[in-house]
C-alpha positions in Angstrom: 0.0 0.0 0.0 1.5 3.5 -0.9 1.8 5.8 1.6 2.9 9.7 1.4 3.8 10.9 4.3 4.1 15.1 4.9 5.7 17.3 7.1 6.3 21.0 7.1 3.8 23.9 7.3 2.9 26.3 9.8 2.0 29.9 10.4 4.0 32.7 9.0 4.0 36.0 7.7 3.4 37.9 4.3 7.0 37.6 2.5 8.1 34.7 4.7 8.9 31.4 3.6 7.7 27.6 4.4 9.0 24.1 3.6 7.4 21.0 2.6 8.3 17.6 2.2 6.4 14.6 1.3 7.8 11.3 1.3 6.2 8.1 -0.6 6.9 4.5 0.8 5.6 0.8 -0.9 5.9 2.5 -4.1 6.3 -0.1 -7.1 7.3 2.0 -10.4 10.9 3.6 -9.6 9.9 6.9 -11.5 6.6 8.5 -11.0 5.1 11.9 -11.0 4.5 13.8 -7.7 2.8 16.8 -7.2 1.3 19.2 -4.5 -2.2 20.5 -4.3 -3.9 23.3 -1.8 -7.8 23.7 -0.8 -9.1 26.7 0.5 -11.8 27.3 2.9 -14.9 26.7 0.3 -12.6 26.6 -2.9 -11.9 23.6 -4.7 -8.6 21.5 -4.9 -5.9 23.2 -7.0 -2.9 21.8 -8.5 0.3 23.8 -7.2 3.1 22.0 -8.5 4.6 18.8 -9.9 7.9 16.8 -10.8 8.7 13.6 -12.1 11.0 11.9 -10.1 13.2 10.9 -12.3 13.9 14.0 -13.7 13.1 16.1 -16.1 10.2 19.7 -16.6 8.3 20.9 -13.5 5.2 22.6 -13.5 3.3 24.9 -12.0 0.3 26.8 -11.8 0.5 30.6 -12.4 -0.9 31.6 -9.2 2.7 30.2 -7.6 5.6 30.8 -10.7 8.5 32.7 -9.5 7.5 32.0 -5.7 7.9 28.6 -5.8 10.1 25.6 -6.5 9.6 21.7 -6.6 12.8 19.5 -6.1 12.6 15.8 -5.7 15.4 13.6 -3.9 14.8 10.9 -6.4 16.9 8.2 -4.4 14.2 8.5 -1.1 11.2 9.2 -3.2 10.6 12.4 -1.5 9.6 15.7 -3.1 9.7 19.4 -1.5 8.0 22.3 -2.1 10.0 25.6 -1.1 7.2 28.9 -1.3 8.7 32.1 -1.0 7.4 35.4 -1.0 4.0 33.9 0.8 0.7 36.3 0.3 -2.0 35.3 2.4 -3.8 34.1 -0.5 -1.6 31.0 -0.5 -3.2 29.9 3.0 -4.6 26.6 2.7 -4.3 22.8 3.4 -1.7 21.1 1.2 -1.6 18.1 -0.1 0.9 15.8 -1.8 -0.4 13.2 -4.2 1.5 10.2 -6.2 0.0 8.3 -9.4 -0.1 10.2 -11.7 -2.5 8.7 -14.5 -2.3 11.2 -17.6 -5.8 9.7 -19.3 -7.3 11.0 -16.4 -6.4 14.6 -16.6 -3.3 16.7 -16.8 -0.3 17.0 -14.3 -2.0 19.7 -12.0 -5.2 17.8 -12.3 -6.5 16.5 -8.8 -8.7 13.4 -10.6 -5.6 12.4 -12.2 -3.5 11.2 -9.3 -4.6 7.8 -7.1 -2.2 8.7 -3.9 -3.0 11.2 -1.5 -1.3 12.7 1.8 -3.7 13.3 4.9 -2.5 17.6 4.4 -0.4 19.7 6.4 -1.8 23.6 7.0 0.1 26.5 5.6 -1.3 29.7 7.3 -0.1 33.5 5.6 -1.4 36.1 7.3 -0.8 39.9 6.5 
């Protein structure tokens, strides 16, 4: 059974900067695509960023170019998600997801991925 396990998070101020990592265990392909997503209060799931882990493009969604940056550590299956220059418009819960299934949707599509994390809070305030 896969399991992605997150950590980082917190509170911090506008301009500040967070860390998040998200680690994926039992997983049988040695290459697959990981991304993060964020839900707002009474928004719907958004696709932030993704990687593949065995290298190659990133993506992002326009709401976060230029403020943040994916990396993977390909050998521990673990991705991070450094967000600088945090607006309080980036507060939500964040969520890593694994599986990546492109007949399903695109790489910043939330029906597209199988794996989820349980979320970790990222709080901006002004």
């Amino acid at each position: 059974q896969v399991q992605l396990v997150q950590s980082g998070g917190g509170s911090v101020q506008a301009g500040g900067s967070l860390r998040l990592s998200c680690g994926a265990s039992a997983y049988t392909s040695r290459y697959f695509y990981m991304a993060w997503f964020r839900q707002a209060p009474g928004k719907e799931r958004e696709g932030v960023a993704a990687v593949y882990t065995g290298g190659g493009s990133s993506y992002y969604a326009d709401s976060v170019k230029g403020r943040f940056t994916i990396s993977r550590d390909t050998a521990k299956n673990t991705v991070f998600l450094q967000m600088d220059s945090l607006k309080p418009e980036d507060t939500a819960m964040y969520y890593c997801a694994a599986g990546w299934n492109g007949y399903a949707g695109h790489r910043l599509a939330s029906q597209a991925y199988k794996y989820w994390g349980l979320g970790t809070q990222v709080t901006v305030s002004s």
